[in-house]
N, C-alpha and C positions, 0 to 999 in steps of 0.2 A: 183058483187057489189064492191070488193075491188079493181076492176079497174081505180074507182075514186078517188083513193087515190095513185096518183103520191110519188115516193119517194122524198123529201126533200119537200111537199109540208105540208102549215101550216091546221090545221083540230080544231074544237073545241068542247070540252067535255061535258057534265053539269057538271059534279061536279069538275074533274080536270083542264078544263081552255081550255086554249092554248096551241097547241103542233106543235112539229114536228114530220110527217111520215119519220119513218126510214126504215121500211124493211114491204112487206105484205106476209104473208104466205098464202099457197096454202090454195085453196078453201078459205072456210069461215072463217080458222080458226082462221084469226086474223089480227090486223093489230097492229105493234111495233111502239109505236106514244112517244118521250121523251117530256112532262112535268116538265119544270125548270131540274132539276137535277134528277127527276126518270124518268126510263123506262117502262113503261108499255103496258103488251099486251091486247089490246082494239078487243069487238067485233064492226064488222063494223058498226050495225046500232047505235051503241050510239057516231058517230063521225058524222060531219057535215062539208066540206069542207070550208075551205074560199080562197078566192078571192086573187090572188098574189096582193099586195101592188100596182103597175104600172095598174093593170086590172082595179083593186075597183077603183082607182083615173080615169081612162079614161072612166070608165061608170058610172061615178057620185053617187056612192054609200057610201060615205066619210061617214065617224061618224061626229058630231056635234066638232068644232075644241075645244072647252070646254072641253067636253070627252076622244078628243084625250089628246090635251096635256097635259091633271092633271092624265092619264095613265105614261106617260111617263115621268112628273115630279114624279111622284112617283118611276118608273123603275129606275132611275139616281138617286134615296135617298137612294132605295134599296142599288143597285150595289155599289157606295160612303162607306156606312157606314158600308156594310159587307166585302169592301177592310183595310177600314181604321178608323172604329168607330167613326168617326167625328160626327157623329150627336145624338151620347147620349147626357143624360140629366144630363151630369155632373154639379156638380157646381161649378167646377172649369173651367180657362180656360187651354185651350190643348196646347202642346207644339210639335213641330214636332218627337221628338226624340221619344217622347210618342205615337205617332198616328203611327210611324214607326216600332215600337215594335208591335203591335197589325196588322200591314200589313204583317208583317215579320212569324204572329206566323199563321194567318188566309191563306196565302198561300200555307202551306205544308198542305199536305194530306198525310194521318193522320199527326198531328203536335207532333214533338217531338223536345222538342226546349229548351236550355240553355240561361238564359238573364243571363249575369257577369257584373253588370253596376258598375260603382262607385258609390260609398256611395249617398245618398242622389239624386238621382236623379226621386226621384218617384217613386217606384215597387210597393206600391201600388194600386198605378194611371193605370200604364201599364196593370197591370195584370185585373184591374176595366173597362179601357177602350177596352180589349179586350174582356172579361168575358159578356159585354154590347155589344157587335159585334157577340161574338156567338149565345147571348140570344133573340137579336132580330130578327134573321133569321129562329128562331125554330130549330137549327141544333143540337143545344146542351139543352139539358133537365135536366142531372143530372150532379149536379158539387161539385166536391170532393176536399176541401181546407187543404191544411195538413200544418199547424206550428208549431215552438214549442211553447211548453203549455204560457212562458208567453204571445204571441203575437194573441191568437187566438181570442180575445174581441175586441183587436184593428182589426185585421181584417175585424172583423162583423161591426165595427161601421164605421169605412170608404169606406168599401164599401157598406154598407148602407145609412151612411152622404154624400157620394157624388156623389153616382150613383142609390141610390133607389135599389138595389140588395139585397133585402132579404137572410140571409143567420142563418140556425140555427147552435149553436154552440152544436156538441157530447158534451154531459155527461153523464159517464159510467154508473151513476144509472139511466139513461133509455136505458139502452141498456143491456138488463136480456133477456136468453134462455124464449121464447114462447113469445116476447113480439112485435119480428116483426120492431125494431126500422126502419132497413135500407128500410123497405117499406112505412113506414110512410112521408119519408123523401126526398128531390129534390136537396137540396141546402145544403150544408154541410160544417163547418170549424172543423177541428178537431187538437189533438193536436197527432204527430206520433207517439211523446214518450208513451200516455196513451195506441193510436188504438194497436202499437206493443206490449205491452204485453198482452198475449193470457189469460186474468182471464175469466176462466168459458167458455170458446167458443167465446169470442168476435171476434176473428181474423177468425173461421170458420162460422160466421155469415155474418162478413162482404164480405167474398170473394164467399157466397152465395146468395148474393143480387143480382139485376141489375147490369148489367153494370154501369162504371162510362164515360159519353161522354166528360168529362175537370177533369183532377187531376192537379193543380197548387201545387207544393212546395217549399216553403219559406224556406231562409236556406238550401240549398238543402243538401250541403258540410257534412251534419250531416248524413248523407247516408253513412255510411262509410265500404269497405270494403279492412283492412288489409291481405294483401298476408300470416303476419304469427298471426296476432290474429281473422281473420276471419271478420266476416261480423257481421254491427251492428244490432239491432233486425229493427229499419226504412228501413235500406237495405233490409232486407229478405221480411217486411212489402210489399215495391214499387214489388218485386220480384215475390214476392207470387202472386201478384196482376194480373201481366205483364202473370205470366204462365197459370193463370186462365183465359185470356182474360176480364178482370175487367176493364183495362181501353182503352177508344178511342186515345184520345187527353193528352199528359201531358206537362209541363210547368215546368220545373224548375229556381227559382232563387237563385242566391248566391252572395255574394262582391268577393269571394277568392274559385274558384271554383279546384285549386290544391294547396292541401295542404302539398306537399313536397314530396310525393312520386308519382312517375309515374304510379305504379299500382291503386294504392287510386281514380285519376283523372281519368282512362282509366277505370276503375271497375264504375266510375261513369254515363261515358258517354254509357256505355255499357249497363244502363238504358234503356237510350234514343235510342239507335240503337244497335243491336246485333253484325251491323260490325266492332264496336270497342272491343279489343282484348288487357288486362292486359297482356295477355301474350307476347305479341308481342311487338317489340319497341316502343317505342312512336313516334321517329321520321318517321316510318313508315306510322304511320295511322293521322298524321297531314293535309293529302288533305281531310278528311273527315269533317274537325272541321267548314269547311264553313258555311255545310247544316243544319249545330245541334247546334250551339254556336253564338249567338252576344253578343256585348258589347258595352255600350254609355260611352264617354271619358267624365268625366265632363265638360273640357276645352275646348271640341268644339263643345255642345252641344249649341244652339242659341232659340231664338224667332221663330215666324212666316216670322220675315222681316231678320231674318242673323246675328241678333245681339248676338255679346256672351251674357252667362246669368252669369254665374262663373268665378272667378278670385280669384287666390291663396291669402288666408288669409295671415292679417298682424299680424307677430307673434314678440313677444319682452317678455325678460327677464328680469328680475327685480331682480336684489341682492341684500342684506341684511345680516348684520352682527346679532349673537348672542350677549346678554347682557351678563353682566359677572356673572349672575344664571344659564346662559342656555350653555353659555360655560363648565361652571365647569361640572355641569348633563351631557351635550354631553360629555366628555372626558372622565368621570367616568365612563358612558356607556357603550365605547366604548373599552377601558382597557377591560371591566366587558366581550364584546362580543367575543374581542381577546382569552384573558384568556380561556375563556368557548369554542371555538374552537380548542383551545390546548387540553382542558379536553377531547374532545369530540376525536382527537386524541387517546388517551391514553385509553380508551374505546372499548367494544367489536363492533363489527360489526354495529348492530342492536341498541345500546345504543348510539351509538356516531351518526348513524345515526337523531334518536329521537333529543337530543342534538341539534345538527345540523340544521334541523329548527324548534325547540323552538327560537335559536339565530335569525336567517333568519327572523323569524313573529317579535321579540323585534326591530329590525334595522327597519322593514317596518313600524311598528308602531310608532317609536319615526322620522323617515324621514317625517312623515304625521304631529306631533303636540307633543308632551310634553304630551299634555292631554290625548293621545291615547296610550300610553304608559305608564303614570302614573296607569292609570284604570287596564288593564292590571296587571301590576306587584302586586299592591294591591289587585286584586281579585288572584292572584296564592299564594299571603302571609296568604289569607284570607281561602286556601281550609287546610283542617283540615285531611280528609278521605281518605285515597289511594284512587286512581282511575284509575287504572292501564288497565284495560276492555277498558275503555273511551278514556283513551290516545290513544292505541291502534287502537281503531276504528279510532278515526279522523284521526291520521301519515296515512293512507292507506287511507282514505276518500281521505287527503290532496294531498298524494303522486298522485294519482291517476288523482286528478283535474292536476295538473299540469304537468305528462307525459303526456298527452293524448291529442295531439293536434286537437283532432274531437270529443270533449265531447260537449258537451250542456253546455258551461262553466257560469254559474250565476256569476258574479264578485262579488257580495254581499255579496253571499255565501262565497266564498273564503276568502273576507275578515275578515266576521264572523269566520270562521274555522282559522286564522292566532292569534285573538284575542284569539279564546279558548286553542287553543296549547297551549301559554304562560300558560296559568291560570288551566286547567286542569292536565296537566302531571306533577305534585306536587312534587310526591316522585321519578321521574330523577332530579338525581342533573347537575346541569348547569355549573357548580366550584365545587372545594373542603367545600368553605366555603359559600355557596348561599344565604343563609337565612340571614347574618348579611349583606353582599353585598347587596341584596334585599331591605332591610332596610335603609341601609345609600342611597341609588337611591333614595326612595321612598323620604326620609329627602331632598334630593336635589332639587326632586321634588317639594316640594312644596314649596322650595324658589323661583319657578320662579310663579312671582304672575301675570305675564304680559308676552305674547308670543311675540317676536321682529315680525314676519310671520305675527300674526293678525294685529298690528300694523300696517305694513309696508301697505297692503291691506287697512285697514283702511284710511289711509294717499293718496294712491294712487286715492283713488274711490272719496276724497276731492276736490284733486288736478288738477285728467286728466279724470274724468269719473263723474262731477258732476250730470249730466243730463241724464244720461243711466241706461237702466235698463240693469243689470248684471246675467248671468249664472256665478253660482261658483261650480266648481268638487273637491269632495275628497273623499279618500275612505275608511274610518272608520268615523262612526256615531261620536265618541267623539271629532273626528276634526270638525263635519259639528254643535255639537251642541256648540262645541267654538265659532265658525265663527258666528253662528246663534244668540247669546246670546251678541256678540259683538256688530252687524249690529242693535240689538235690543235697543240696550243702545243707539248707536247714533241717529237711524235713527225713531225708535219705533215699537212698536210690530206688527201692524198690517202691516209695509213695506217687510217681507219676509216670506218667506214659502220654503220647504221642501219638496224633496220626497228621500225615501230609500227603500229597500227589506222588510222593517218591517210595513212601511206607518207609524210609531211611533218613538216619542223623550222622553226620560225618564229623569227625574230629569233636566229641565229648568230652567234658571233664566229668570225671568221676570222683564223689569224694574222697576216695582213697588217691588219689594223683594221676589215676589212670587217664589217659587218653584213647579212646575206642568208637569203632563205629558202629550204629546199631541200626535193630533195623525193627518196627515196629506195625504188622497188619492191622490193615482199619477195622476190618470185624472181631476181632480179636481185642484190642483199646478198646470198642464202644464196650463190646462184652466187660471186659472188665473192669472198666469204670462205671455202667450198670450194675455190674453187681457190689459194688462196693469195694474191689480187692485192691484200688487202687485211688487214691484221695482227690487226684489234679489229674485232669486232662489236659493238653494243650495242644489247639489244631488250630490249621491253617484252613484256609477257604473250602480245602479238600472234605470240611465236616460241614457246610454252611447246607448242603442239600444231601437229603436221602439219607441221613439218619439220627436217629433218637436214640436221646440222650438223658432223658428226664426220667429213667425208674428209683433215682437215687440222689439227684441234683437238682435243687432249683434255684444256684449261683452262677454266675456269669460275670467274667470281669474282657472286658473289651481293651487287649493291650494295646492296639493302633485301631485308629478309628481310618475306616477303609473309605476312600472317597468318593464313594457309591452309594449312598445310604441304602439301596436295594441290597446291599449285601449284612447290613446290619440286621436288617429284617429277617433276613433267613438264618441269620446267628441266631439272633432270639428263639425263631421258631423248632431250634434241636431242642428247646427246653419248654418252653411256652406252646403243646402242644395235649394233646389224646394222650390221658393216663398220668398227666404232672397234677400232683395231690395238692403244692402248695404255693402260694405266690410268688413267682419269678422274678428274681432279684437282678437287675441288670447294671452292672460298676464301672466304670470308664474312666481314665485318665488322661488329662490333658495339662499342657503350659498353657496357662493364657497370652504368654509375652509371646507365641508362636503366631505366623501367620496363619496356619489352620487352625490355627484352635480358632481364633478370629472369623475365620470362614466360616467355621461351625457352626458357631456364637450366630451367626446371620441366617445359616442355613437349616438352625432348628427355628431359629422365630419365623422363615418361611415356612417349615414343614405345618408349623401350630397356627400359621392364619390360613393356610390349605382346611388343616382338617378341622374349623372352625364355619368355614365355607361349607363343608360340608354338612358340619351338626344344625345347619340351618337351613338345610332341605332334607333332612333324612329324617324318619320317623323316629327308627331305634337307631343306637351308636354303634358307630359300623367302621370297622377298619378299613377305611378306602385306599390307603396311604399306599399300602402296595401294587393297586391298579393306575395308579397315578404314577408311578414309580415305572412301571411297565409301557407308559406311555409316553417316557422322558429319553432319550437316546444317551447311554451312559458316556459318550465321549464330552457331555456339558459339564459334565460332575468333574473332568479329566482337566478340563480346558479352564474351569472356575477354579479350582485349586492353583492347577497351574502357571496361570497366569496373574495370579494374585501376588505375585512381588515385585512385580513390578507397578503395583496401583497400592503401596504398604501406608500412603498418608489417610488420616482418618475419614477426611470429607473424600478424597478422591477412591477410596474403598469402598464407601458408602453409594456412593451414585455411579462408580464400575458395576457393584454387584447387581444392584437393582435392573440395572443395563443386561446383565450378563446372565441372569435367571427372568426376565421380563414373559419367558416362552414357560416357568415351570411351573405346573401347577395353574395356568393360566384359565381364563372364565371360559373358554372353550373344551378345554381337558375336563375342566369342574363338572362341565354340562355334559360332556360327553359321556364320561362315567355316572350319573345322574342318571341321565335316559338311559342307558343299558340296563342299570341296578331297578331302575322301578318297573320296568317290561320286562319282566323274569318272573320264573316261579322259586321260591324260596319254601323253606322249612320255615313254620310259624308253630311253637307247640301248643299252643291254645287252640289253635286252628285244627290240630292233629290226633290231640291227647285221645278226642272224644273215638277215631277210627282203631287208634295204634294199637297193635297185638300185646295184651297182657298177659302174654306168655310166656314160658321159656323151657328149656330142656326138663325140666322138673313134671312138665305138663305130657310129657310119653310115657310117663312110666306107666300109666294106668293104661294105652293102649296096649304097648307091650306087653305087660301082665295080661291081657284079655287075648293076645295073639298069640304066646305061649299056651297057655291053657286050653286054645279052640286046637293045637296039635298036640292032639294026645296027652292032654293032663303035663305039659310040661310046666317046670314048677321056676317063676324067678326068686330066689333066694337073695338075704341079702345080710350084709352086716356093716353096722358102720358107715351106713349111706353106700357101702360096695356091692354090687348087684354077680349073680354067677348063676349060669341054666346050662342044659343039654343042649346045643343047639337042636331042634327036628329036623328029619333028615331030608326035607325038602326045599331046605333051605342051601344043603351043601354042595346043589348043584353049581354056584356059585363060587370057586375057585378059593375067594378071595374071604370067605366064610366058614371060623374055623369049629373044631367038632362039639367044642364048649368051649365058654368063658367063665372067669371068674375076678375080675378085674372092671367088668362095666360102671358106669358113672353117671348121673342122670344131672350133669354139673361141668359148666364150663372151666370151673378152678380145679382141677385134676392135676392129680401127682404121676409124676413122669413115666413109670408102668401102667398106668392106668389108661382106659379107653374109653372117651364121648362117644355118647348114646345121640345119634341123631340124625337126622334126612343126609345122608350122604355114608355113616357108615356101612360096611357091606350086609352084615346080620342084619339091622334094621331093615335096609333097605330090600331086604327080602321078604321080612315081616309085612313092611309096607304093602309091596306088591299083592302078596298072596293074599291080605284084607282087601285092596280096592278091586282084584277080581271075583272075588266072593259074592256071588246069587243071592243077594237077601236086600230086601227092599222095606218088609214088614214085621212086625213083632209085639207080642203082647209082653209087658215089661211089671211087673210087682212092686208096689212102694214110689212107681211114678208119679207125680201130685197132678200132670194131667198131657194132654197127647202133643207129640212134638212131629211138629210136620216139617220136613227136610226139603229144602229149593234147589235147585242147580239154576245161575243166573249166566244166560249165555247174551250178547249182543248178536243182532242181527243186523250185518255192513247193507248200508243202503245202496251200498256200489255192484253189489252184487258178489263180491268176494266169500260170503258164508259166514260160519258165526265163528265166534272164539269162547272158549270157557272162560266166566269172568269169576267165579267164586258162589260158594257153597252158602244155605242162608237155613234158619232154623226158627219157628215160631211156635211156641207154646199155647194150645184151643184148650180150654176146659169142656165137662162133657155139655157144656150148656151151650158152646158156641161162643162165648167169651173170650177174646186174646188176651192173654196175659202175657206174652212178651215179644219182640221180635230179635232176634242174635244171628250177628256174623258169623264168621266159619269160627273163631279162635273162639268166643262165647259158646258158641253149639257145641265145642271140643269142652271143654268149664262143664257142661250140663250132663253132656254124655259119662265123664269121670267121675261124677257126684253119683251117677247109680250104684248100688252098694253091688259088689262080688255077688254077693249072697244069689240078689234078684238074676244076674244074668247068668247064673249055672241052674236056677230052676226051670224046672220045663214045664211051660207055660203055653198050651198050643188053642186054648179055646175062640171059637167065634166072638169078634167083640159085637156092643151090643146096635144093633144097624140104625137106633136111634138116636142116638149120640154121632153114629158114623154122618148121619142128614148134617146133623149141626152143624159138625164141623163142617161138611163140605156145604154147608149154605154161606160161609163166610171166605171160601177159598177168593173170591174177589178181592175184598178188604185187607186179607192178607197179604197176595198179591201187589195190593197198591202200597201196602206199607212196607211190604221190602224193596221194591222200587224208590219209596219216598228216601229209608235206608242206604240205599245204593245211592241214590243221589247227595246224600250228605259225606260217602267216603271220596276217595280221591278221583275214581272214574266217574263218568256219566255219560253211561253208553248210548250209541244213538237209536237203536230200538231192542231195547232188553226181552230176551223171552226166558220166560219164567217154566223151570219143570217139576213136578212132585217127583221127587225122585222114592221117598219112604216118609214111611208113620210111625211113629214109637205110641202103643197104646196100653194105658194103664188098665190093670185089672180091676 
């Protein structure tokens, strides 16, 4: 009996579908028939031969051309979206960079894959539109999202606001011995820093669970493993995981994916693939970084049609003199911080150290506002109690923040902790004489009744910024509740709003006289300064990551300049990112007579001979600024500011600094970032245009429409671009599928009642099914100009592993044997929709004519080579491609 089952011939299942005979074993025992992507061995009587494609057509046994084609428009949605996620149900529209990120991550088996994009280009988009390409092929079931703790909400809500992706967030109080969490569980965002510490078994719970088939993590770079302080507990977490076989598929993303040492970056990738080796040179294992690393350049990321999307913000400085209150205070200060750097000299070890930044927190606080510094010193006049415990802890808190250039860094926090130094460590004296010093500050202080800074800001947003609504960054609460209480007086109280680390503003002036605390959530400000309800924002470091800000803004005024320039970057980038329409205006104010301003002044003309360095080995212009920035340990930025008043003469400033930045940006870092950036694979649209899917959600309706009508004449109606059918009732065994609609949308710009039609909704995704199991291979079709032969291109592992489904391919034979075209799966879907209604509800069942059928099949070779040739111009290039006729469309 298994004689009838030719090898490569197609056979069909009940329950599994359609196959290929690969191999029949002796006697009875079986016949090896692959099904999509499984293998299975089939007893012969549950298989049922069919008909080679050329046979069925020459003896008139076609499927109904209806049946055929909404099979095959469905095979081409398939194939399409599980290359390229193009047809989720996002509600945003796609960009290629982004559908190319999701081709890039869907083509490795198993995927192990580093995205390093510039700031703001969407990652969470990427990682949504891919996560929607695994989910709807059924391939991935359990998906494991690892952020840090603050980003894990945002998460869930954007890939649930944009893509419908359910996803629960871990919280350790349901995650107790006996309670079973990781079984209850499919979809998962957690935060690493909680899962890695091991309280009570969480860590041997988790790594006793199921498998995880996608682990995405955000921030990867927090993964950190120092050659001499070891591995961080996230490290050991991914590690644990990897040796348990816990996970399939992983995903990592980062902005700054080396962070200055060679081992750190190689200890990272060695995640992702075992043949990267910390031990071994870096320059060595650089032809690896192709198959494991991409990166999207912001500056040449484009539209759908080529169009750049980004272009370098416009950035201008604003100077401004001190009044002669704020003169006298600055100069008095500054004596005061001299002096106490001398003290701090003369001092033992550990005391001078202490000392040392007390001064450092006083400089950063009074370079932010007068205000933020007056608070400050009055609450350290104000502490009464030793508190020597306390001090203690935070120096080593602080210390610590700022050696550690792979901590989980909270800016808020930092800030908080600069302000309490000042005011906590009471009894280290700062001078000889601190207390009466302390006092005559405090007296100076409050002669300046008017800050020249708010002013100047104020004046400015009159004059060149009447009409815009404004981001304003700074980074102590007492500066942002000046600025706040300022804007309030002119503008009025309901014109701005707030977000910080605290979500609260304590002791407010209200233009009415009031004095009140408020209290102001961050999702709630971005919201509403998104939408316009509100003119000014002003945030502290608490907005610098994870979230956008750009549906309504493209002003930004910098009220202290943070002495990190990594954190000015990520100011920018709430604005300068995916979705900002207009050029990014970026305003900053400074004294020149300051010593930071001076600082600056030196440390931008370093930033511009860095990335000058660069535009003279890169091909295209490329923001590197931030990778160079991720590989500078932020405590130099800490120590340069800080130590700069005591080096305040011109020449001796001069050849301090160059001393004192000699490691930034240096021809080592230059190179190092060099080699990594050209051993990558990158998005090129030229490169890409010629494969990328020119399609979108406008391109189902025609299947749709042909998947209604094949149950029972069901009718999609429409008005207004709004779509409304009966569902069939085959479809409602599906829960989640309701009895009809009248609200469908064939459009990612959809109004809030309304519902995206597409690979993930439940209705569709019914439709889907019920066309790709459908019987129909052949069909004679009216008004087709001439016969369309359908491919299935599978690779075949030379390791012996089996094949995988690579994608669906379509070629146009005239009856002469002539090709007239060869088309990918999204093109085949383009050709298939162009048949008119009319043709596929006639019933058309005759023999076509068998010599015409020769023809064509005298060229199936050349066909063959030429969708091979095809395959090899898209992004794969498998290593031994087998080619299947899956169906014929033939014209009458």
């Amino acid at each position: 009996m298994t004689d009838s089952f030719p090898i490569n011939s197609k056979v069909r299942h009940s329950k599994l579908g359609t196959g290929i005979v690969l191999a029949v074993l002796p006697g009875e025992a079986g016949v090896i028939v692959r099904f999509g992507n499984d293998i299975e061995n089939c007893p012969p009587t549950t298989l049922v031969g069919i008909l080679d494609p050329f046979d069925e057509l020459a003896q008139g046994k076609s499927a109904s051309a209806l049946k055929t084609v909404v099979h095959f428009q469905a095979t081409c949605i398939k194939s399409a979206n599980d290359k390229w996620g193009v047809f989720n149900c996002s509600k945003i529209d796609l960009l290629p960079h982004q559908l190319w990120v999701c081709r890039e991550a869907r083509k490795r088996k198993p995927c192990r894959l580093m995205v390093a994009d510039d700031v703001g280009l969407g990652k969470t988009i990427e990682a949504g539109i891919t996560l929607a390409s695994y989910l709807a092929d059924n391939s991935h079931c359990r998906i494991l999202v690892l952020t840090p703790a603050a980003l894990k909400y945002q998460w869930q809500e954007r890939l649930g606001g944009m893509f419908d992706i359910n996803m629960s967030v871990y919280e350790s109080v349901n995650d107790k011995d006996g309670q079973a969490y990781w079984k209850t569980v499919q979809n998962v965002i957690a935060s690493y820093n909680t899962l890695s510490l091991d309280h009570k078994g969480r860590i041997q719970r988790l790594l006793a669970a199921e498998p995880w088939d996608l682990v995405i993590v955000d921030e990867a770079h927090h993964l950190n493993y120092d050659e001499h302080q070891g591995k961080t507990l996230g490290y050991e977490l991914i590690e644990n995981m990897l040796k348990k076989n816990r996970i399939k598929d992983m995903i990592f993303f980062t902005g700054t994916p080396h962070r200055g040492k060679n081992f750190g970056f190689l200890a990272l990738m060695h995640l992702l693939c075992p043949k990267f080796n910390p031990q071994i040179p870096q320059y060595e294992q650089l032809d690896l970084l192709r198959d494991y690393m991409i990166r999207n350049n912001k500056y040449t990321i484009t539209d759908l049609h080529g169009q750049r999307l980004f272009q370098p913000p416009e950035v201008s400085s604003r100077t401004y003199s001190y009044s002669p209150a704020e003169t006298i205070f600055y100069e008095r200060l500054t004596a005061f911080i001299k002096e106490g750097f001398l003290y701090a000299d003369s001092q033992s070890l550990s005391v001078g150290r202490s000392v040392s930044l007390v001064l450092i927190c006083m400089q950063k606080l009074a370079s932010s506002s007068v205000a933020a510094i007056k608070g400050a010193i009055s609450r350290r006049l104000g502490m009464q109690e030793t508190n020597m415990s306390r001090a203690a802890e935070l120096q080593r808190i602080y210390e610590d923040f700022m050696a550690d250039n792979n901590a989980s860094r909270n800016e808020d926090e930092i800030a908080r902790l600069e302000a309490q130094m000042v005011e906590v460590t009471h009894e280290i004296r700062l001078i000889e004489n601190e207390t009466p010093a302390l006092k005559e500050l405090l007296k100076l202080a409050d002669d300046v009744t008017s800050e020249t800074k708010i002013d100047t800001i104020l004046h400015d947003i009159r004059e060149h910024f009447s009409d815009n609504l404004i981001l304003f960054f700074t980074e102590y609460k007492a500066t942002q509740r000046l600025l706040l209480e300022s804007l309030m007086r002119e503008y009025g109280a309901d014109s701005v709003t707030f977000i910080n680390g605290d979500s609260a503003l304590a002791n407010v002036a209200f233009p009415d006289g009031s004095i009140r605390n408020i209290q102001s959530d961050r999702v709630q400000a971005a919201r509403r300064f998104n939408n316009a309800e509100v003119r000014f924002l002003i945030a502290t470091e608490a907005a610098g990551e994870g979230i956008d800000l750009q549906e309504n803004c493209h002003v930004m005024f910098h009220v202290d300049l943070p002495w990190n320039p990594m954190r000015l970057h990520q100011r920018v980038g709430r604005l300068n990112r995916y979705g900002q329409k207009e050029k990014v205006i970026v305003h900053s104010f400074r004294n020149p007579d300051t010593v930071e301003s001076r600082i600056w002044d030196k440390l931008n003309l370093k930033i511009s001979q860095i990335n000058e360095a660069f535009g003279a080995v890169m091909e295209e212009h490329e923001d590197m600024f931030m990778l160079v920035l991720g590989m500078t340990p932020p405590g130099l930025f800490n120590n340069l500011f800080g130590a700069a008043q005591a080096n305040l003469g011109k020449d001796s400033l001069n050849s301090w600094f160059d001393k004192a930045t000699a490691r930034f940006g240096e021809k080592d870092v230059i190179e190092t970032v060099r080699e990594i950036m050209g051993n990558i694979s990158r998005f090129d649209y030229h490169e890409t245009s010629r494969i990328l899917p020119q399609v979108d959600l406008p391109d189902l309706k025609r299947f749709f429409q042909n998947i209604l009508e094949y149950n029972n004449h069901k009718r999609l109606m429409s008005k207004d671009g709004v779509y409304r059918f009966n569902t069939p009732e085959k479809w409602l065994e599906d829960y989640k599928v309701e009895d009809s609609y009248d609200n469908f949308v064939f459009s990612r710009n959809a109004e809030k009642n309304q519902c995206i039609v597409g690979v993930g909704n439940a209705a569709f995704n019914q439709g889907l099914q019920q066309a790709l199991q459908l019987n129909a291979q052949t069909a004679v079709v009216p008004n087709l100009p001439y016969a369309l032969l359908i491919y299935s291109a599978r690779e075949q592992h030379t390791d012996g592993t089996g094949e995988k489904l690579l994608a669906y391919y379509g070629c146009g034979v005239d009856n002469n044997g002539e090709i007239k075209e060869v088309l990918t799966d999204w093109q085949l879907l383009r050709a298939l929709n162009e048949i008119p209604f009319s043709a596929l509800t006639s019933q058309v069942f005759q023999a076509a004519s068998r010599k015409c059928l020769d023809s064509i099949k005298a060229v199936e070779q050349v066909i063959q080579a030429r969708i091979i040739e095809l395959m090899s111009q898209e992004i794969y290039r498998p290593e031994t491609p087998v080619l299947t006729l899956e169906g014929i469309l033939m014209p009458v």
